[in-house]
C-alpha positions as CSV (number, residue, x, y, z in Angstrom):
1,X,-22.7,-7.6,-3.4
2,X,-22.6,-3.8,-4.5
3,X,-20.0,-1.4,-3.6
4,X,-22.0,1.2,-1.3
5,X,-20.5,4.6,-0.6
6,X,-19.2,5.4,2.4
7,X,-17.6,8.7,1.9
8,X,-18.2,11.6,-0.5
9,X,-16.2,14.8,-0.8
10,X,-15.8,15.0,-4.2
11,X,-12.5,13.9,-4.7
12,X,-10.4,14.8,-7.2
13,X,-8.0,11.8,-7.1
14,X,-9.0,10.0,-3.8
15,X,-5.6,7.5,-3.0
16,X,-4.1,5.5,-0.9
17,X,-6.7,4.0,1.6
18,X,-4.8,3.1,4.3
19,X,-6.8,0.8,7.2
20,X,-5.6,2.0,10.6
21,X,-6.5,-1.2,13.2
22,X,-5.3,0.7,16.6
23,X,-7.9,3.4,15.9
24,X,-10.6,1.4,13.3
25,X,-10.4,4.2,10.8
26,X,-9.6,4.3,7.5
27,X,-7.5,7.1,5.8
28,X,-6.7,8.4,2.3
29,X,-5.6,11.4,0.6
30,X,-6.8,13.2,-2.4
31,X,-3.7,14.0,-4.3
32,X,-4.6,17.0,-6.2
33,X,-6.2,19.3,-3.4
34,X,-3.5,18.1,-0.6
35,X,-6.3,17.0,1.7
36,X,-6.2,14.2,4.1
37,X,-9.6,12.4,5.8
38,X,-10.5,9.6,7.7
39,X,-13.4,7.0,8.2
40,X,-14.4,5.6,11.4
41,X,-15.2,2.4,11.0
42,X,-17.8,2.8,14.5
43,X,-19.7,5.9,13.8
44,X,-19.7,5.6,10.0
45,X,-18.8,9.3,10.0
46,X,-15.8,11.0,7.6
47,X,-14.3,13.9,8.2
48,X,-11.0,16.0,6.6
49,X,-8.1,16.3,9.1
50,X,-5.2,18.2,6.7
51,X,-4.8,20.5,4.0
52,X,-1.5,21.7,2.5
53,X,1.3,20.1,0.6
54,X,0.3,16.9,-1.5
55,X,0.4,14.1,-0.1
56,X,0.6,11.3,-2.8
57,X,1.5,8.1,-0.2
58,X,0.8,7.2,3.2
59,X,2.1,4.5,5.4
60,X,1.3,3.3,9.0
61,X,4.4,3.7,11.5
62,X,4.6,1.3,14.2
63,X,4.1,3.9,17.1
64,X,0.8,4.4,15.2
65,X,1.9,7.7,13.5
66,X,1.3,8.2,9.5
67,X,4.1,8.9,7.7
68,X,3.1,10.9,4.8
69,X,5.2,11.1,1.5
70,X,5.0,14.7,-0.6
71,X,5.6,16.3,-3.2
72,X,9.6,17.0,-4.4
73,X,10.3,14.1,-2.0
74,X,9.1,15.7,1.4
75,X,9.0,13.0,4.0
76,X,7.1,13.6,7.3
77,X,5.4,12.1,10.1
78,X,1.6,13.1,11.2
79,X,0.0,12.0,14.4
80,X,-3.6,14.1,16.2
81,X,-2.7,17.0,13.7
82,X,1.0,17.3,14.7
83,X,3.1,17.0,11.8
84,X,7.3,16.4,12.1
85,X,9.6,17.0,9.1
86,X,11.8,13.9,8.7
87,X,13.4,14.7,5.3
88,X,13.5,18.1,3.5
89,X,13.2,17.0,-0.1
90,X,15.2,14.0,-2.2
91,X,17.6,15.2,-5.5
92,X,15.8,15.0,-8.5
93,X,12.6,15.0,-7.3
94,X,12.3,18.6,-6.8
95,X,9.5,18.5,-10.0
96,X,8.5,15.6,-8.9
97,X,6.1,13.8,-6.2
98,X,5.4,10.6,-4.4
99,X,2.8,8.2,-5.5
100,X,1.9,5.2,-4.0
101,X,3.9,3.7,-0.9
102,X,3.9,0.1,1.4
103,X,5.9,-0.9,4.4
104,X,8.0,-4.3,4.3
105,X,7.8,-7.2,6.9
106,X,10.9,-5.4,8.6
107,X,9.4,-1.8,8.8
108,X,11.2,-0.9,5.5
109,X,9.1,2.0,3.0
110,X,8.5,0.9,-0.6
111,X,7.8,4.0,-2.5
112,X,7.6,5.5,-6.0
113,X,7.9,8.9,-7.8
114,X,5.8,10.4,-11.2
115,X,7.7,10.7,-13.9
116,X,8.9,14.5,-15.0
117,X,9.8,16.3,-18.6
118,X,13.6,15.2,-17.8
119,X,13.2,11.7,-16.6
120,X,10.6,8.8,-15.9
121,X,9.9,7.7,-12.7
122,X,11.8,6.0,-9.6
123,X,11.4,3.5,-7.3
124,X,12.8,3.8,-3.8
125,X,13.3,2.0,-0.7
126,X,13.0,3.6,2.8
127,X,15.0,2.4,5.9
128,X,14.6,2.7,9.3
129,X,17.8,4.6,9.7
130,X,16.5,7.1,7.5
131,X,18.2,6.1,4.7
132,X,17.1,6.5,1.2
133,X,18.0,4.5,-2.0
134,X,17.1,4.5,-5.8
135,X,15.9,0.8,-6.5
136,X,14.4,1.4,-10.2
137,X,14.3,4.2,-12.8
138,X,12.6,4.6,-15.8
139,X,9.1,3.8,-14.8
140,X,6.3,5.4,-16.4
141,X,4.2,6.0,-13.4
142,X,5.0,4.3,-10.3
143,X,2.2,2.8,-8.7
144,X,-0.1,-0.2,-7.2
145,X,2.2,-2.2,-4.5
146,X,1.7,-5.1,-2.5
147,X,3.5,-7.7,-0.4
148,X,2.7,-11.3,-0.8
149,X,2.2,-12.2,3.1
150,X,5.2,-15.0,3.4
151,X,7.7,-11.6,2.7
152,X,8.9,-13.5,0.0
153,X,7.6,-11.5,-3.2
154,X,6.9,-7.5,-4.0
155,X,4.3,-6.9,-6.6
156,X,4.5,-3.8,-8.3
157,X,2.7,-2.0,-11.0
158,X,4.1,0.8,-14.0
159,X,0.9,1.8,-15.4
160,X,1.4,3.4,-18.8
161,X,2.9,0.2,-19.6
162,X,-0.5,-2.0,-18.0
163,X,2.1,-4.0,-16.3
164,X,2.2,-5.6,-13.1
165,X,5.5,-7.3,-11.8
166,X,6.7,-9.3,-9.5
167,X,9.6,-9.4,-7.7
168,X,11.8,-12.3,-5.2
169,X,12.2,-10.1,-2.3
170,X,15.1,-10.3,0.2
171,X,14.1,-9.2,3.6
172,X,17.9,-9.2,4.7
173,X,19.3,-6.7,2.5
174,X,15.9,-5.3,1.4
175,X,16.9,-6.3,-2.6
176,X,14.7,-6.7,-5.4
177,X,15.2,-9.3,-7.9
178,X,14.5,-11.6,-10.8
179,X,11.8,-8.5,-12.2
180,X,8.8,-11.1,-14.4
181,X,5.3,-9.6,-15.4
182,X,2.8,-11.9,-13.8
183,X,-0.3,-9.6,-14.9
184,X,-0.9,-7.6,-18.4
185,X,-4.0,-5.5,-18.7
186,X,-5.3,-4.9,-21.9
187,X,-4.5,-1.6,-22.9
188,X,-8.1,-0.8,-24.7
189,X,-10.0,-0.9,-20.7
190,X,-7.7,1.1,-19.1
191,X,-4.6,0.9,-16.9
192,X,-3.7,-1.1,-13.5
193,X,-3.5,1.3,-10.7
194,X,-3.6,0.6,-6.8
195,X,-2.7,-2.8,-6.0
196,X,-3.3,-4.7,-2.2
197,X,-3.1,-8.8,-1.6
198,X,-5.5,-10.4,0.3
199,X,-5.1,-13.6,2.9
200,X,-4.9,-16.2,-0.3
201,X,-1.8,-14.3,-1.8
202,X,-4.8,-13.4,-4.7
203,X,-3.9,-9.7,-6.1
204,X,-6.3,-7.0,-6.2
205,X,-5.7,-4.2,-8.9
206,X,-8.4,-0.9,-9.0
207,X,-8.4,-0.4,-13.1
208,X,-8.0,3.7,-14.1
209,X,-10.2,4.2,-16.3
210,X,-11.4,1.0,-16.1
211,X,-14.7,1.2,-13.8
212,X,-13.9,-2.0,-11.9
213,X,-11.9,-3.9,-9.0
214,X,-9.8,-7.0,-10.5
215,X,-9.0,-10.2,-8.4
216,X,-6.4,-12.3,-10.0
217,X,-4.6,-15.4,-8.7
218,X,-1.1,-15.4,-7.5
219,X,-0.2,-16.4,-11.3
220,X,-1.8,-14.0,-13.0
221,X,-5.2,-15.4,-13.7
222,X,-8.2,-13.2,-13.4
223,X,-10.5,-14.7,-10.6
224,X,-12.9,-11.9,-10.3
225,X,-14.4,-8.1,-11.3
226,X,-16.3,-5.7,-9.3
227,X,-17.8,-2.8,-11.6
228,X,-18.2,0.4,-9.8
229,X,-20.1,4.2,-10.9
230,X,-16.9,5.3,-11.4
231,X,-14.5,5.6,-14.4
232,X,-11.5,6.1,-12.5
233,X,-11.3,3.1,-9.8
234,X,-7.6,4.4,-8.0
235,X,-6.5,2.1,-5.4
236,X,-8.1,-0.6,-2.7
237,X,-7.3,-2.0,0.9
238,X,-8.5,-4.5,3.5
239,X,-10.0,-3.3,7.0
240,X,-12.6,-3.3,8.8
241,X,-12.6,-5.2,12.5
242,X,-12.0,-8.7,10.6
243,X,-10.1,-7.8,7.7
244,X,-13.3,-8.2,5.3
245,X,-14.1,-5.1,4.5
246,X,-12.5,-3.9,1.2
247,X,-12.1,-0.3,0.8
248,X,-12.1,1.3,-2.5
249,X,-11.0,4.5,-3.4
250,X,-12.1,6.4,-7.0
251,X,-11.4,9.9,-9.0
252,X,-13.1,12.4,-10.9
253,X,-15.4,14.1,-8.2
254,X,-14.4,17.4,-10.0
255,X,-16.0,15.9,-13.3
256,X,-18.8,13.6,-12.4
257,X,-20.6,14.3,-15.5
258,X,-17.9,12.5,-17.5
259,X,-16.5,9.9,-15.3
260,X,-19.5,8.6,-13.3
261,X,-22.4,9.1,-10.6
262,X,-19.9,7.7,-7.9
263,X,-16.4,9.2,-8.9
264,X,-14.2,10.9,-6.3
265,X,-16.6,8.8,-3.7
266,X,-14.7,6.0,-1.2
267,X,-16.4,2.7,-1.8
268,X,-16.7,-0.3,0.5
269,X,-17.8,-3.8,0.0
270,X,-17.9,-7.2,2.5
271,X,-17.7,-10.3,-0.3
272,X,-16.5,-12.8,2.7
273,X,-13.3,-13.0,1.8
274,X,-10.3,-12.7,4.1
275,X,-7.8,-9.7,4.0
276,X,-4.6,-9.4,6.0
277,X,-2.9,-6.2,7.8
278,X,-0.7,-4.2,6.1
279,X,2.9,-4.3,7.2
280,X,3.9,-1.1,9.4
281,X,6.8,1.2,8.5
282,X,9.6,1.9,10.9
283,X,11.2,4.8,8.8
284,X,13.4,7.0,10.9
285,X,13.2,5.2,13.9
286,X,15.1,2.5,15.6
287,X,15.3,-0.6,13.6
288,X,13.9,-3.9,14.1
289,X,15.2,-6.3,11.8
């Protein structure tokens, strides 16, 4: 099966596809231009629906609201175009912007920061009180993240260093453990970027600069590669009415002459197998634990 297109606004970095089951839509960001858009799944029509700060991680609230994560740490929730401020900015992250987020089992928000001049990037969990805390520093760009679907492992990815970790998760306290590379990408083909994790507990990694989609086992083995006419392959997630649809996001729309016929286009491909909901965030509301 080929990736076909399904959306096309020239993105410059199109991120963080995020499958929305209440409404059958899927909806990403490009980082660069601060623009938000959406796919319904029904009509197979696409169309824009915000423009302003950058939005560089979204996750699905369980009132059905996005909460979006910004630039210098801006936190804020957006639902039919009304947006509410839910945290002004975070310290040190005033240079600084989100990139790449995921909800835990328990409504938690896993989300990290680019690095700046001063300091390499963070790692930071998100509570439902509202609460914010610094889990890792030092990353060289935070990205790809993905829950394995018992709760009981977070896979994460620093890209500069084409590593992918993994994590014993405790959904009690919300504590990360027992850090262990379970996937290295050969440095020469690009680097691991968005991450999701399908029904099997197999991990799927889009490859920056890479041109293709990876599928590797839960230990690290590569099961799988889908090339794609695009350079920059950013992130990927399940949807679709049955969970097989995999959505695939790309860059480089701005520079198509370099990085490829389909870059900055949103992909989509049905290979039969089986993908799972995301977990929805429950930041800044009551908590269900």
């Amino acid at each position: 099966m080929t990736p076909e297109p399904i959306a096309d606004f020239e993105c410059h970095n199109a991120e963080c596809p995020l499958w929305h089951p209440d409404e059958q839509r899927l909806y990403w960001t490009d980082i660069p231009t601060g623009r938000l858009f959406r796919y319904d799944w029904a009509t197979g029509t696409s169309e824009q629906i915000y423009s302003g700060e950058v939005v560089g991680g979204l996750t699905l609230q369980a009132d059905g609201a996005l909460l979006l994560l910004k630039a210098g740490g801006v936190i804020a929730r957006w639902q039919d175009g009304v947006e509410t401020l839910l945290v002004t900015g975070l310290p040190g992250e005033e240079g600084s912007r989100f990139n790449d987020a995921i909800a835990d089992p328990y409504g938690r928000v896993f989300a990290g920061t680019m690095p700046t001049p001063e300091r390499l990037g963070r790692l930071y969990r998100l509570d439902p009180d509202g609460s914010v805390h610094v889990l890792l520093e030092g990353i060289g760009v935070s990205n790809g993240l993905g829950f394995h679907r018992d709760g009981r492992s977070l896979y994460y990815t620093d890209s500069p260093r084409c590593e992918i970790y993994q994590f014993d998760y405790d959904g009690v306290t919300g504590e990360i453990v027992n850090q262990r590379v379970v996937i290295t990408t050969p440095r020469t083909a690009g680097v691991p970027d968005g991450l999701t994790v399908d029904a099997a507990g197999c991990i799927w990694s889009a490859r920056w600069d890479g041109g293709h989609l990876f599928r590797y086992a839960p230990t690290g083995e590569e099961l799988q590669r889908l090339p794609l006419p695009a350079r920059k392959v950013s992130s990927v997630v399940f949807g679709g009415p049955d969970y097989q649809d995999i959505f695939i996001t790309t860059a480089g729309g701005n520079q198509r002459a370099t990085e490829g016929e389909g870059a900055g286009k949103v992909f989509c491909v049905n290979l039969g197998i089986q993908g799972v909901p995301e977990f929805r965030s429950r930041f800044a509301m009551q908590p269900h634990l």
